[in-house]
C-alpha positions in Angstrom: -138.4 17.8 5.6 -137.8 17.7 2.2 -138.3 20.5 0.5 -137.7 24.3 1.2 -140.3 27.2 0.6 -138.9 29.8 -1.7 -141.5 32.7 -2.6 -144.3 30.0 -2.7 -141.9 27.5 -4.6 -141.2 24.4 -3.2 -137.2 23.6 -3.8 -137.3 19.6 -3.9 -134.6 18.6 -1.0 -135.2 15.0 -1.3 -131.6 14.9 -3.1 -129.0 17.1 -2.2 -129.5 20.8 -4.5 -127.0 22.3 -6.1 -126.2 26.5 -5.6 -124.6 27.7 -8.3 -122.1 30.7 -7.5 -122.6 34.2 -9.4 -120.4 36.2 -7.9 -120.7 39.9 -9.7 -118.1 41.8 -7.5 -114.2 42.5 -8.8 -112.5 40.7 -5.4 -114.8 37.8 -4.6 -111.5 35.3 -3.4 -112.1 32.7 -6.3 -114.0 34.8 -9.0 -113.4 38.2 -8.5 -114.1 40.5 -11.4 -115.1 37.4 -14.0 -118.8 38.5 -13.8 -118.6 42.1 -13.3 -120.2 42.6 -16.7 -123.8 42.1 -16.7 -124.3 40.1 -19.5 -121.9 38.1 -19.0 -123.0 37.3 -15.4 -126.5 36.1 -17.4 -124.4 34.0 -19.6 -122.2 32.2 -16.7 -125.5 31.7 -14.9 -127.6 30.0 -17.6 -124.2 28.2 -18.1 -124.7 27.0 -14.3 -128.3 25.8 -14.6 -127.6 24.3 -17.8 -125.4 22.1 -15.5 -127.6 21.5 -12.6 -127.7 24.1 -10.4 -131.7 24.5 -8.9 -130.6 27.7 -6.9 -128.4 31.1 -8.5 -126.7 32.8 -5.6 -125.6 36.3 -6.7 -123.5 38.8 -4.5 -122.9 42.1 -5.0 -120.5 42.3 -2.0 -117.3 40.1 -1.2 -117.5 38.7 2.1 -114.2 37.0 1.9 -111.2 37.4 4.8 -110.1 40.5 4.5 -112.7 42.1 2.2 -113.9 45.8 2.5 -117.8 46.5 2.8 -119.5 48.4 -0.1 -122.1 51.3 -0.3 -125.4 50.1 -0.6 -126.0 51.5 -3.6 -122.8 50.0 -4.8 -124.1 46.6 -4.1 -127.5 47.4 -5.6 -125.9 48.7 -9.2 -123.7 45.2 -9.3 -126.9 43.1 -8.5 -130.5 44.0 -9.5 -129.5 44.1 -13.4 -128.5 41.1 -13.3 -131.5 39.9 -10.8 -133.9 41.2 -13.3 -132.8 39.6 -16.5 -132.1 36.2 -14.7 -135.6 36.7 -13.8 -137.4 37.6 -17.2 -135.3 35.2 -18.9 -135.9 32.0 -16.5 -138.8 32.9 -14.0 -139.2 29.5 -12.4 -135.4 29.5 -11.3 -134.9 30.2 -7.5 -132.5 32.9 -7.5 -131.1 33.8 -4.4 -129.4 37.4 -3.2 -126.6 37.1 -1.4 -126.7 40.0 1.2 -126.8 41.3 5.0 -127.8 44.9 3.9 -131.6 45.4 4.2 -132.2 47.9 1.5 -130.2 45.4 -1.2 -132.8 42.4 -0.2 -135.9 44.6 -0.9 -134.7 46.0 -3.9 -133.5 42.2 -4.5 -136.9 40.7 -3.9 -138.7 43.1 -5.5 -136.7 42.5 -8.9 -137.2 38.4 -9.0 -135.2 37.3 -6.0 -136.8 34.2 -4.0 -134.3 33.9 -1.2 -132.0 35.7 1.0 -128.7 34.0 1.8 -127.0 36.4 4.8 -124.3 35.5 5.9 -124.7 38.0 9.0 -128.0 35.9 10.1 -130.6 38.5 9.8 -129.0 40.6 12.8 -129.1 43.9 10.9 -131.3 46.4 11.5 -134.5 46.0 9.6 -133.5 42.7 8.1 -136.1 40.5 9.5 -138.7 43.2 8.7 -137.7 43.0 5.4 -137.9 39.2 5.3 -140.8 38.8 7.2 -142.6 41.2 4.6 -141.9 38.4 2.0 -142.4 34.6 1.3 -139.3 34.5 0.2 -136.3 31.5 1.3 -133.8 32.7 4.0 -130.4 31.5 4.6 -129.3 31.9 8.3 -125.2 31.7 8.7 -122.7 31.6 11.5 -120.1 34.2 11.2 -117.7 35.0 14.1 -116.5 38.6 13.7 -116.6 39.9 10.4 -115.0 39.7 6.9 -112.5 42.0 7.3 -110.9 40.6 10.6 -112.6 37.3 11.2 -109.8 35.3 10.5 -107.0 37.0 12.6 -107.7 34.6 16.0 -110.8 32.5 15.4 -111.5 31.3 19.2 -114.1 28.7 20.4 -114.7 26.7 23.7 -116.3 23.6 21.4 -117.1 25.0 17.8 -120.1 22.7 17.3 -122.0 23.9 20.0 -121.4 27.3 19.5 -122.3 27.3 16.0 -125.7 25.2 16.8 -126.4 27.6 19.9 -126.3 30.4 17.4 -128.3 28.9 14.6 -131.2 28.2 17.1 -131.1 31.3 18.5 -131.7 32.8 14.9 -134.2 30.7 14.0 -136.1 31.9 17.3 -135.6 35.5 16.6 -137.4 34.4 12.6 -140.1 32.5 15.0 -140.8 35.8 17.2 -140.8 38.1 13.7 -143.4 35.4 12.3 -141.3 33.7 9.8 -142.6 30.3 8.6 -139.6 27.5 9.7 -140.1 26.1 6.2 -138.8 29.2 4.7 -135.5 28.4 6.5 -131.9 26.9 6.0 -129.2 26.9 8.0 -125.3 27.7 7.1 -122.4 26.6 9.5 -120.5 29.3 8.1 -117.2 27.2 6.7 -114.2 29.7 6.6 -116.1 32.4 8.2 -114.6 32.8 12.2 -112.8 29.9 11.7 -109.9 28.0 11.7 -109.4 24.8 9.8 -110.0 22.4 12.8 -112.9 24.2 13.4 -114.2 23.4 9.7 -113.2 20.2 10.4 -114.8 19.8 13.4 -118.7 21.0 11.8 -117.8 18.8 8.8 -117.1 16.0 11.1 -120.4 16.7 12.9 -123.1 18.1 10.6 -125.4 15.4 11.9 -125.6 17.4 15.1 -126.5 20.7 13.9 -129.3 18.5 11.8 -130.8 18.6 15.6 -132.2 22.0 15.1 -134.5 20.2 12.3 -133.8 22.3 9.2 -132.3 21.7 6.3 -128.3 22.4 6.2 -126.4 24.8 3.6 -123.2 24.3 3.0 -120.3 26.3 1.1 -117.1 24.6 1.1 -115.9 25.1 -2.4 -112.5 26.8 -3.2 -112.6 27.3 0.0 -108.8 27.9 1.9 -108.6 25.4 4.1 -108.9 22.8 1.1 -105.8 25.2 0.0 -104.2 24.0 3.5 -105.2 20.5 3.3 -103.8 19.8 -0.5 -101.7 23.1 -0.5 -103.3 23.7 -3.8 -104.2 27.7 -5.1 -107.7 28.5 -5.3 -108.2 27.6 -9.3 -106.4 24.2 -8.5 -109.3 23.2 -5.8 -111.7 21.7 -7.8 -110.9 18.0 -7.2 -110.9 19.0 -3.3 -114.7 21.1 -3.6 -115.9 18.1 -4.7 -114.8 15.6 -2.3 -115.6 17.9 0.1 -119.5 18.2 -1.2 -119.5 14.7 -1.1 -119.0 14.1 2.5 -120.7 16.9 3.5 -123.7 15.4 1.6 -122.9 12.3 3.1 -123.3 13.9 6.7 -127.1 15.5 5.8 -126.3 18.7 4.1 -129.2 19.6 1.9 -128.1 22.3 -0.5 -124.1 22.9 -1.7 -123.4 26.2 -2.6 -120.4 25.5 -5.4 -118.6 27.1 -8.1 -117.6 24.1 -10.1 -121.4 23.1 -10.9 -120.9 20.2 -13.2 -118.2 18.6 -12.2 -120.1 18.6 -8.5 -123.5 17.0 -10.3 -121.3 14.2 -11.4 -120.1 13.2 -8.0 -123.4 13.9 -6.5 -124.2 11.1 -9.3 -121.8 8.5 -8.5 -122.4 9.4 -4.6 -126.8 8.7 -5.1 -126.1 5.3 -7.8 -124.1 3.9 -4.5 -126.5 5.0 -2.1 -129.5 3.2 -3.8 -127.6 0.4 -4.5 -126.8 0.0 -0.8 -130.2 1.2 0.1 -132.9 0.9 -2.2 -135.7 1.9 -0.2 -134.6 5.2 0.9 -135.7 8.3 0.3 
């Protein structure tokens, strides 16, 4: 399939799409406190489309290791302002909330939001209500534990499995609340429960969670484990996001969530003038 149904707007998957990062918390783990302000959030995310980003994920709540949850209304303050004038001043633009709390995904869909990118799957109480209620995109991720202690032991029998017996599972639970599949994409969760031969490991293996026949998400960039592969600091990773976009494109994903927008579009360039010199007839 290629394409993804976001509030009644097809989001063209034939290439891989870029989500841009918009981050408006103070201790997100690459951009903490950069965005807090709400006009310049606006300005960093015009700044992202201008550079090729089809999706805006914003979040209102760090999910990184370590990272204490916030009040709900806490989350809604950081997020809708910014939701509403993304949406008044570009209404065609998917913009996506990033969010497990129910409340915040209402209030987020009501104000221009055309996806849901939870990183807890849906599992909270009243969230697939709430998405159900809407036509709105969802993002369904694996996450073992969560942010605040799931990266003290990460533990798994065979990671790949695991992760794909979980994402099907999810996407059952959206079939029983009567959620269209083509609303749906599906996150592996890099750096979320896991250690870095378990990223390695769903990297390696994409093409096996492509099984489940949805589109794939994935959010590498910055990420630590490029930090333990290069043994570069979080501003120094932008040579590693990239590669690592590249061959996670490479193995099917469909939509890279990144901070470094351009610099990603430009691979993604070089990666697509190869492929259709190698293979012109693909699609």
């Amino acid at each position: 399939m290629s394409w993804l149904d976001c509030g009644g707007q097809p989001l063209d998957l034939s290439q891989p799409a870029i989500m841009g990062v918009l981050n408006v918390t103070p201790d997100s783990f690459s951009d903490g406190g950069l965005w807090v302000d709400t006009e310049w959030a606006i300005a960093h995310a015009i700044e992202l489309l201008d550079e090729g980003a089809a999706i805006i994920d914003i979040g209102g709540e760090s999910t990184r290791p370590g990272a204490d949850a916030v009040t709900v209304s806490e989350e809604i303050d950081r997020v809708i302002p910014v939701i509403q004038a993304l949406h008044q001043a570009c209404p065609d633009v998917v913009l996506s909330i990033d969010t497990s709390k129910p409340p915040v995904m209402r209030a987020a869909l009501e104000s221009g939001a055309r996806m849901v990118n939870d990183v807890n799957a849906l599992q909270a109480d009243g969230a697939l209500e709430v998405v159900a209620d809407s036509d709105c995109g969802i993002c369904l991720m694996h996450m073992q534990g969560i942010p605040k202690t799931m990266q003290h032991q990460p533990d798994y029998v065979d990671v790949v499995t695991e992760v794909s017996g979980f994402l099907g599972g999810r996407l059952q639970a959206c079939a029983d609340a009567g959620i269209a599949v083509e609303r749906i994409v599906l996150d592996p969760g890099f750096g979320f429960g896991k250690a870095l031969q378990h990223n390695l490991a769903l990297l390696a293996n994409l093409q096996q969670l492509m099984k489940l026949q949805r589109p794939l998400l994935v959010g590498l960039s910055r990420k630590s484990m490029l930090g333990k592969i290069t043994g570069a600091e979080t501003g120094d990773r932008m040579v590693a996001s990239v590669s690592a976009a590249l061959l996670a494109a490479q193995n099917g994903a469909a939509i890279l969530r990144v901070h470094d927008v351009a610099a990603t579009c430009q691979g993604l360039q070089v990666w697509q003038a190869m492929r259709e010199y190698t293979q012109p007839d693909f699609i």
